[in-house]
C-alpha positions as CSV (number, residue, x, y, z in Angstrom):
1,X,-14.9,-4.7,-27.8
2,X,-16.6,-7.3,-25.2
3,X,-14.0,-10.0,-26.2
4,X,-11.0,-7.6,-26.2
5,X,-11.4,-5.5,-23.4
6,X,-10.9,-8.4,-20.9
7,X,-7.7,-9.7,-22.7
8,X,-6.0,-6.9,-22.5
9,X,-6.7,-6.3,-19.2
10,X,-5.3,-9.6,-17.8
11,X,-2.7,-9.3,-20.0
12,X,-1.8,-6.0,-18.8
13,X,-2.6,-6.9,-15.3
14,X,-0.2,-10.3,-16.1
15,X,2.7,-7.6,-17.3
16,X,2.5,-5.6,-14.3
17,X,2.8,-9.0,-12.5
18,X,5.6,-10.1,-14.5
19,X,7.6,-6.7,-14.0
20,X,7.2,-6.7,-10.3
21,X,8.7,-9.9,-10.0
22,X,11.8,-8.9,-11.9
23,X,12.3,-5.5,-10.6
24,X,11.7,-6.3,-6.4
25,X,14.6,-8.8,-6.1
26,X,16.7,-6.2,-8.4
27,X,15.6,-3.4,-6.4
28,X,16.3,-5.2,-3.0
29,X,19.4,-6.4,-4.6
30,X,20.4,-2.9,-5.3
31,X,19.7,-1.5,-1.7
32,X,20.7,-4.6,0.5
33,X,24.3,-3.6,-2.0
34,X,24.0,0.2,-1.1
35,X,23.8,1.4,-4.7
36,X,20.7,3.9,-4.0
37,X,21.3,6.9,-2.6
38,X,19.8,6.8,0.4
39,X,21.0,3.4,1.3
40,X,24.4,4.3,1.1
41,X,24.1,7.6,3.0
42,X,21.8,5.2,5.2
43,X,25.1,2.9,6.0
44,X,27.6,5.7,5.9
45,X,25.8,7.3,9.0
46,X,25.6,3.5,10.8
47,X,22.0,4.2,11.7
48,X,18.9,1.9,11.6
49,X,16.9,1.1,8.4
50,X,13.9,3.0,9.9
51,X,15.9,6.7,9.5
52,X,17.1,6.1,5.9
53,X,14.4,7.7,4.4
54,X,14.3,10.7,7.2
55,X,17.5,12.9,6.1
């Protein structure tokens, strides 16, 4: 268990890594598009990027 524990947790720690690096550009990608929802409402009502996540 001493020699296990520690790869696993890099290699989990490496995954989560991994993911986040795919999924922020995607995600940005996404909202900078206006395909979540409160983007598009966000662009609809022509207001700032600061009150998107208020209504």
């Amino acid at each position: 268990m001493k020699v296990d524990y520690p790869g696993w947790a890099i290699g989990f720690i490496i995954c989560l890594i991994f993911c986040s690096i795919i999924w922020i550009p995607i995600i940005a990608f996404l909202r900078w598009r206006g395909y979540l929802s409160y983007t598009s409402v966000d662009s609809a009502s022509k207001k700032g990027p600061t009150n998107s996540y208020v209504a």
